[in-house]
C-alpha positions as CSV (number, residue, x, y, z in Angstrom):
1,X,190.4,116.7,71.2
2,X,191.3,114.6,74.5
3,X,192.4,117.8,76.1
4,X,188.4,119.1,75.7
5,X,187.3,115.7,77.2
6,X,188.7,116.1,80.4
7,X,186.6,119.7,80.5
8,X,183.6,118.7,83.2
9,X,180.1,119.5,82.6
10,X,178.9,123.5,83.7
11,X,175.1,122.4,83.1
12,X,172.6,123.1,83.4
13,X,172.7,126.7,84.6
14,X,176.1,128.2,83.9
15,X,177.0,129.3,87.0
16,X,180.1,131.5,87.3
17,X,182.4,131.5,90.0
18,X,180.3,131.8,93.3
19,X,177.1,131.5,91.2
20,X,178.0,128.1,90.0
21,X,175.2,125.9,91.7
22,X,173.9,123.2,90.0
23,X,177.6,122.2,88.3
24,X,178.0,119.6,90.1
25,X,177.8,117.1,86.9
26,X,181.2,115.1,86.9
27,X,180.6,113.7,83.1
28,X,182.7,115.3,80.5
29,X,181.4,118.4,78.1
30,X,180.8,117.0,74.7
31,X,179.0,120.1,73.9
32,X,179.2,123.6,73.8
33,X,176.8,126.4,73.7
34,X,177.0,130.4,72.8
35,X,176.0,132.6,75.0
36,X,175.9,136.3,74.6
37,X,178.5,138.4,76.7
38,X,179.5,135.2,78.8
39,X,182.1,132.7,77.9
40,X,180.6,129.2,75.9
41,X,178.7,127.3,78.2
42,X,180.3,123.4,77.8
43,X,178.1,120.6,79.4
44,X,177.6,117.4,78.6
45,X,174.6,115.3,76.3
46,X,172.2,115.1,79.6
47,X,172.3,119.0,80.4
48,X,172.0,119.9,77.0
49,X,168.7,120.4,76.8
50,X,168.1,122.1,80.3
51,X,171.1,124.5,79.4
52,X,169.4,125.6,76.6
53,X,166.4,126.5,78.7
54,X,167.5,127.8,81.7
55,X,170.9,128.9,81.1
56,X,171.7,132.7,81.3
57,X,171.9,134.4,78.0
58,X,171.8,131.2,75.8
59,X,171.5,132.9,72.4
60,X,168.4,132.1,70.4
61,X,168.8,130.3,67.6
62,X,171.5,128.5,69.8
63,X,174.6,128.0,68.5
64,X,176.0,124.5,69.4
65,X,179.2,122.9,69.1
66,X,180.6,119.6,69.1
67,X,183.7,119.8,71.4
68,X,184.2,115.8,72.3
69,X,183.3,112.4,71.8
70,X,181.8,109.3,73.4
């Protein structure tokens, strides 16, 4: 589990690649959430929320897994 700690926060959009604005979040991912088509979204307990809102292809029910701990 400490080698999913050090994975940084993607929140709360997703971005891939070029498209990764708003990732900026330095805390580590503690969750993670499906997505259809794209790889897990991981970010961390603030951006939870807004990634399940305005994330791209979030699926619905989410699907959320705990990757890390405080």
């Amino acid at each position: 589990m400490s080698l999913r700690r050090q994975t940084l926060c993607r929140g709360p959009y997703g971005g891939e690649g070029g498209d990764a604005d708003g990732t900026d979040c330095s805390d580590p991912a503690l969750f993670e959430v499906a997505r259809y088509q794209l790889p897990p979204l991981r970010v961390c307990p603030v951006h939870l929320g807004p990634a399940l809102l305005l994330a791209s292809r979030v699926l619905w029910p989410p699907e959320i897994r705990l990757i890390g701990r405080l």
